[in-house]
N, C-alpha and C positions, 0 to 999 in steps of 0.2 A: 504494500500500500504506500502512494507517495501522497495522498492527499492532505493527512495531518489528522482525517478525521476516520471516523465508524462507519466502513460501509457494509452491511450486510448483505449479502445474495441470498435469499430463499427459492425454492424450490419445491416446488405444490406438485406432489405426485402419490396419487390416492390410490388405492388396489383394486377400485370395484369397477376398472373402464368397463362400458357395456360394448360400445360400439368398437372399441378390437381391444377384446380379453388381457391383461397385462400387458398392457401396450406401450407401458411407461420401461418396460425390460425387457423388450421383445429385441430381437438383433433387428438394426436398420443400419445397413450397409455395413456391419459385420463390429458394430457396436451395442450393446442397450440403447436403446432411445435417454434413457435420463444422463445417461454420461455424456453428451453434446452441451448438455444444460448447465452440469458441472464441472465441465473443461470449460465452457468461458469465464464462469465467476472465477475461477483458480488459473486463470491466464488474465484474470485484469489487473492493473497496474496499480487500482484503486479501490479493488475489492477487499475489507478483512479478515474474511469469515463467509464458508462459504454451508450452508444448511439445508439438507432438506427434509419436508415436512409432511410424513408420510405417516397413514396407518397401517402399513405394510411392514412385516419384517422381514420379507423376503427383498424387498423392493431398498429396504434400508441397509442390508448387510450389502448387496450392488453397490449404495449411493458410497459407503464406507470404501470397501475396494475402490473405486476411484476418485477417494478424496474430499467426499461430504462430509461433515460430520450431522450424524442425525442423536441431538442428546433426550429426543421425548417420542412415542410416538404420538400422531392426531389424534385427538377423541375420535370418537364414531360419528356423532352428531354433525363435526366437521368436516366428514368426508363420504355425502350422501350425492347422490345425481346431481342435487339440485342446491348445493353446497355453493354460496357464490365466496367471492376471495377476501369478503373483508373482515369475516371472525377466522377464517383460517390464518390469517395476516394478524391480526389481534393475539389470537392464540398462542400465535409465535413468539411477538415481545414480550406479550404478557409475561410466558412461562419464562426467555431468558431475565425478563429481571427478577423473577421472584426465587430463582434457581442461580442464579449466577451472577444477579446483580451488574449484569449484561446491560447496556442501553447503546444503540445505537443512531449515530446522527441522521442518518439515511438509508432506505431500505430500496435493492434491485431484487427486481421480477422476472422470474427467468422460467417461464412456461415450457416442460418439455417437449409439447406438439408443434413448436416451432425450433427445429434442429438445427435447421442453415442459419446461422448468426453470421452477417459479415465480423472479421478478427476485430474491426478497432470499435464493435458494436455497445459492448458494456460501458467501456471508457466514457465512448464518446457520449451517451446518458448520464453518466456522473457529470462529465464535466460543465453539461449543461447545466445540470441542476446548480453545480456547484458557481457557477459564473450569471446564474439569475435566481439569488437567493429568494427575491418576493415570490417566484413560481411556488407551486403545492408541487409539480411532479412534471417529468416528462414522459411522453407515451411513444411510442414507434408505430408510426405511421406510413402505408404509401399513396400516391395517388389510386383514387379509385378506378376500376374497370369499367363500372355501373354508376350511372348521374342518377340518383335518387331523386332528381328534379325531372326526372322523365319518369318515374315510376309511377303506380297505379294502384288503387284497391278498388275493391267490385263491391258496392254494398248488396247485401243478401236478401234483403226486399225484393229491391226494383231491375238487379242483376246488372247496375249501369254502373259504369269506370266514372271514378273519380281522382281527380289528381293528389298526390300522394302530398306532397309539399308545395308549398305557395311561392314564390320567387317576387319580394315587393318590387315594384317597378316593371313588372314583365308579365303580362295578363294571360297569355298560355306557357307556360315555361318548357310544355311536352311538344309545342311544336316549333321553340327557340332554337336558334344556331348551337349546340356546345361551346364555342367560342362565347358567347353573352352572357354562358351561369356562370356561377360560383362557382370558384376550384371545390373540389371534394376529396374527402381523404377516408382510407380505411384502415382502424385500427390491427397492426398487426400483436403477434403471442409476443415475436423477437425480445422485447425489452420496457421495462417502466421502472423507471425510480422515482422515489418519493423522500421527502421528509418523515422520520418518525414523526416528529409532533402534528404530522397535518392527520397520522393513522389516531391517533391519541383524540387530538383536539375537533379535528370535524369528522372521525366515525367513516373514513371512507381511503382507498384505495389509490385515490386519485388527487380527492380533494375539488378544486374548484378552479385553480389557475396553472391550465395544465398546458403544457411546450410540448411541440410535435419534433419529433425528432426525424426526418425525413430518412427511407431506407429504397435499395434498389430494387425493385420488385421482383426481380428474379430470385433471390434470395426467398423469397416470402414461400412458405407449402402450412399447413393447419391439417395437422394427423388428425382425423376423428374416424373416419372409416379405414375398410382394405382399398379401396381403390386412390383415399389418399396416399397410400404407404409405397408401393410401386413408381409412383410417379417423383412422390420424395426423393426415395433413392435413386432413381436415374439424374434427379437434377442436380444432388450430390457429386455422382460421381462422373458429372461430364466434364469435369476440372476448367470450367469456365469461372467459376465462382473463388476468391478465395475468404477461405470460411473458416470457423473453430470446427478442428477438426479430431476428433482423440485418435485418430490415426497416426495425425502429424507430431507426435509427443518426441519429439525430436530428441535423440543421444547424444551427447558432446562426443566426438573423436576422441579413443581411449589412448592415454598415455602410453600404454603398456598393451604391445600388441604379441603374443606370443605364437599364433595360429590364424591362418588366410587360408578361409576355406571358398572355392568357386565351386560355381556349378558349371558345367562343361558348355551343353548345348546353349545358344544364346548369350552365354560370356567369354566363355574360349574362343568361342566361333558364333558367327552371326546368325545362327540360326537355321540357316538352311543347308540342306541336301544336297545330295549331285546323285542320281543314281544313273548306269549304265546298262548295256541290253542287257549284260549276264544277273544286272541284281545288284552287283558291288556300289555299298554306300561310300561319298567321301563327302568331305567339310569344307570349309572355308574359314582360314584363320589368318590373324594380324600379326606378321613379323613384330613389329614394337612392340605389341605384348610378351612374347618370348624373349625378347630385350629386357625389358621390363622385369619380368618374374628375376633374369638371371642375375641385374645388379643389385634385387633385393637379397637374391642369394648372397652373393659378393660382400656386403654389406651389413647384413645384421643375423639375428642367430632366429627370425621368423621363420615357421615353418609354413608351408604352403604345401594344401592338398586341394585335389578333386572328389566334389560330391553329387553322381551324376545317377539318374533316374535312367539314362540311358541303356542297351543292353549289347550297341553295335560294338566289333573287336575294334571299329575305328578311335572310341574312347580310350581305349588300354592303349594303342598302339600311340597314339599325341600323347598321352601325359609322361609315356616312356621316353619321348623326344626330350621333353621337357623336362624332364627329370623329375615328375612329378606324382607322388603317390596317389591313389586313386580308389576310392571307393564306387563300385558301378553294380547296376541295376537293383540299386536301393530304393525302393517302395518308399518308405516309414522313412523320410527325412529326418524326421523331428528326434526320433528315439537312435537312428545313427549316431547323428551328432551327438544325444546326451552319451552314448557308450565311447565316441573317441574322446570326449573331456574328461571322463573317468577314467580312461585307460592313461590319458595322459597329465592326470591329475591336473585338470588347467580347470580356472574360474569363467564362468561367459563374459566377464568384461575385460578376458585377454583375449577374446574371438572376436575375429572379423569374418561377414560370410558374404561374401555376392550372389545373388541370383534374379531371372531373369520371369519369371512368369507364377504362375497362381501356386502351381505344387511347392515352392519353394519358399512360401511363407508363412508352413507352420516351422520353418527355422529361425526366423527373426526373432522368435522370446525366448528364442535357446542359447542365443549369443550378444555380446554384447554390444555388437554393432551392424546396422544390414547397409546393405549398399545395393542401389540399381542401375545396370546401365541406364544410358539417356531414352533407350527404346525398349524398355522391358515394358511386362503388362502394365494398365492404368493402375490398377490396385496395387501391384509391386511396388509403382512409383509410389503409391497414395500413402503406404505403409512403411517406406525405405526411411534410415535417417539420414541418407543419403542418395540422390539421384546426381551421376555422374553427367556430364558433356558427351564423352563419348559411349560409341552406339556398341553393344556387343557383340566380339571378332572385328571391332573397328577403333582398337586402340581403347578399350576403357577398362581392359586390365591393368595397361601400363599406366594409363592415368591415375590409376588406385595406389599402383604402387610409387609412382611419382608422387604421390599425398603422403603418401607414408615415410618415405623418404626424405621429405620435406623439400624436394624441389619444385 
């Protein structure tokens, strides 16, 4: 926190979704949904404390794993369909000052059914708040889709349309240019902060003098069904967006590298094939890589293996050139590598592992560092703590070991 003051993050995530069954820890894009919510409060710059407020215990030891702390659960009463946010929001201070004698200057809203937070999204609500103290809160907002000054109700008598809202100065406003109405905005889940004393003193959520925090619409999805959920995810992971992401939980480069594990296909070699009339496979690989690997050799006492799902003799036959030992037609990435850090008595934060596609990232939580070529899968990259310049078989082993080397 650099701001001087108390900001709390809460986190309203209740166990009884109807419209998708645990929806608040269901995997979306290969996280719980509530961990989106809890990476940005614990990625803000200005957040203290980060909470959530659940009658769930299942949904509570989740929020703990990644960093909430949850020190009550909800009553019941506070966590019904029709539960609006402002005694859950009450319930919350309440309990931390009677418990903990907790008080906080200002309180952020962090709705799990809105995932894609742009990164400087929390901040940039504090600071607002914090730079127009007379406001009650600010809200995240975007332009609307739908001009609610063109919309309509049908009264149930006479079955006739009537205009929904009046526009003064404009005597049909449903047959007005868009250009002549009022801008209009829609509140999005993304983000709200407020004052505690505005929660205390006027009984509400928002308060009365509320600042629009304006956000890019693309960002915007609201989980409430399955057919929001599908479309979230794809918007996710179109990597057009950049977002709080608990994919992106970024490793520092280990000091102490005692083990360079690659994967063969797509990092030794660019991925493709050559095959001939008789059947025989061959590769395609990058001299400077094989440069590469040798001055690491030359140079430090890292060891460097291959870890290949592959079954072709062409794998055995390269890593032999290379001088390189080699594990091949390994299934179970994840429980290889745990048996050769046991064999070789090493810790995951002296491994480094590259690899280039989906199967090779149940090994990223086995080691202490992952790395992707510049063209490995999206998700490789989405999950890598590093995504390399060069393309794999096209010099981004030797770039790896160029980083290592400190050149």
């Amino acid at each position: 926190m650099v701001t001087g003051m108390e900001v709390l993050a809460v986190i309203p995530a209740r166990g009884g979704s109807k419209g998708i069954p645990r929806k608040n820890i269901q995997d979306f894009a290969g996280f719980p949904l509530i961990a989106y919510s809890i990476v940005a409060g614990l990625r803000s710059e200005m957040v203290s404390r980060v909470i959530v407020s659940t009658d769930d215990e299942e949904i509570a030891a989740i929020a703990r794993d990644w960093g909430a702390e949850t020190p009550f659960l909800r009553p019941e009463q506070y966590a019904l369909d029709q539960s609006p946010d402002y005694p859950v929001l009450k319930h919350c201070l309440d309990w931390l000052s009677e418990n903990e004698a907790y008080h906080p200057d200002a309180v952020v809203w962090l709705r799990p059914t809105s995932p894609i937070r742009p990164e400087s999204c929390v901040d940039q609500a504090i600071k607002l708040l914090l730079d127009h103290p007379e406001a009650d809160s600010v809200r995240g907002v975007i332009a609307a889709r739908q001009n609610p000054f063109k919309m309509w109700t049908i009264d149930k008598d006479s079955g006739l349309m009537k205009s929904l809202i009046p526009v003064e100065g404009i005597k049909e406003p449903y047959n007005a240019p868009r250009q002549v109405l009022p801008d209009v905005y829609w509140q999005t889940g993304h983000i709200d902060a407020i004052w505690s004393k505005v929660v205390s003193d006027k009984k509400s959520v928002t308060g009365d003098l509320i600042l629009p925090l304006l956000i890019d619409p693309r960002y915007t999805v609201d989980i409430d069904i399955p057919a929001d959920w599908k479309d979230a995810e794809r918007r996710l992971q179109s990597e057009e967006l950049e977002i709080v992401d608990p994919a992106s939980q970024r490793r520092r480069f280990p000091d102490q590298i005692k083990l360079l594990v690659l994967d063969f296909d797509g990092v030794i070699t660019d991925n493709r094939v050559y095959v001939d009339e008789m059947g025989v496979e061959s590769i395609s690989a990058d001299r400077s890589d094989s440069l590469g690997l040798e001055t690491l050799h030359e140079r430090t006492s890292i060891e460097v293996m291959v870890l290949s799902r592959e079954t072709n003799p062409v794998v055995a036959a390269r890593c032999k050139k290379l001088n390189l030992p080699v594990l091949q037609a390994i299934e179970d990435k994840d429980r290889a590598i745990r048996e050769v850090l046991a064999q070789k008595h090493l810790h995951p934060s002296q491994v480094v592992f590259m690899g280039n596609d989906t199967n090779d990232l149940v090994v990223f939580p086995e080691v202490g560092f992952a790395v992707a070529p510049a063209d490995a899968h999206k998700e490789v990259r989405r999950r890598a703590d590093l995504v390399l310049s060069c393309a794999g078989g096209r010099g981004a082993v030797r770039e790896l070991c160029d980083m290592i080397l400190g050149l």
